[in-house]
Phi, psi and omega in degrees: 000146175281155193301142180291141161311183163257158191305134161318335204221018181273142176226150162299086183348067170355161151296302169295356169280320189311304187291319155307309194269355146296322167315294202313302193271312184100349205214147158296144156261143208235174220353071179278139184246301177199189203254102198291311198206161251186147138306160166309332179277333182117347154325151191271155191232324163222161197221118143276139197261150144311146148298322138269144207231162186342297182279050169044023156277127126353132174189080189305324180301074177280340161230133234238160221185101149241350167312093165329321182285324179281310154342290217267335197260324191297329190262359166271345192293287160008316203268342193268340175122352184322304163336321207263317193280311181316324193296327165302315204272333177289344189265350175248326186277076197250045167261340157287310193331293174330298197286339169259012152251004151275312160330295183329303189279334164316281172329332191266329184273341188282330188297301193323337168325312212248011177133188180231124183224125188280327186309279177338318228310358189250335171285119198247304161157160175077355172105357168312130043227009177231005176197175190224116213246339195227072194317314181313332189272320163317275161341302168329298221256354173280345182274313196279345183291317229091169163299140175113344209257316185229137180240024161262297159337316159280336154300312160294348145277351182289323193275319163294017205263314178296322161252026155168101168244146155353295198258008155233136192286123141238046163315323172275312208262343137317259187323351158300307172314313187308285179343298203308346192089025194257161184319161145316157173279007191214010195337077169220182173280180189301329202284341188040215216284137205323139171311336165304330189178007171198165159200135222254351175273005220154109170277140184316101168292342171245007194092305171178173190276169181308000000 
């Protein structure tokens, strides 16, 4: 593949970002490179990662889905069964198929951008390039490439564009919910977002399953 443009929405990662994304995560977030893409507010929104990460695990998922409101609405699409229906719709379809093993291969040169971890070197997230296992991850990288780039990524944002989009902040009424006693903001189990491609407890060393 030729060398990518560059991500449209990329910034540099703060001290304060570091701190919004502890807020965010519950946790430090570990190997930040930069900021892919932002809230409306300006809060990180998606996080590009190293391919290794400091104590030297693997960590295929370079762009990381950390915005609660986008989060929380990906894991309510997730709860409906979708994944299962797209992963179907890809095995019949083969003009998504395609585009979405081109997503696959966009993904592996932009990690590649930041380095190398060979265990990985194949693994891109979210179950690409044949099946779609891991929305957040999807989504990650349809937020920070743009529209045109992954066209699961682009459905599912189109179908989330009324209750959570990218260009309107709903930072504050997510956290209001939380206080309120309403899901988490990642509305997953304690392990947070799936061993496919993210993980808000622990980031994920393989990415996804064999």
């Amino acid at each position: 593949m030729n060398a990518l443009p560059p991500l449209p929405y990329e910034t540099p990662a703060t001290e304060a970002d570091l701190a919004v994304m502890r807020e965010q995560l519950g946790r430090d977030m570990r190997g930040v490179r930069s900021i892919a893409r932002r809230c409306a507010c300006g809060r990180p929104a998606v996080v590009r990662t190293a391919p290794r990460l400091e104590d030297g695990t693997p960590f295929p998922t370079s762009l990381y889905l950390t915005l609660p409101s986008m989060v929380l609405a990906v894991s309510r699409v997730e709860a409906t069964g979708q994944m299962a229906r797209l992963t179907e719709e890809l095995a019949q379809d083969p003009e998504l198929a395609r585009a979405y093993a081109a997503a696959h291969e966009r993904y592996l040169a932009r990690r590649a951008e930041l380095g190398s971890a060979e265990e990985v070197d194949h693994v891109s997230a979210g179950g690409m390039p044949t099946r779609v296992k891991c929305l957040h991850a999807i989504v990650g990288q349809g937020l920070a490439e743009g529209e045109g780039v992954n066209p699961i990524a682009d459905r599912v944002l189109a179908e989330l564009r009324p209750v959570a989009s990218i260009d309107v902040c709903r930072c504050e009424e997510t956290a209001a919910q939380e206080s309120a006693g309403g899901p988490s903001a990642d509305g997953q189990s304690a392990d947070g977002q799936s061993a496919d491609g993210q993980s808000a407890g622990g980031q994920s060393a393989s990415g996804q399953d064999a």
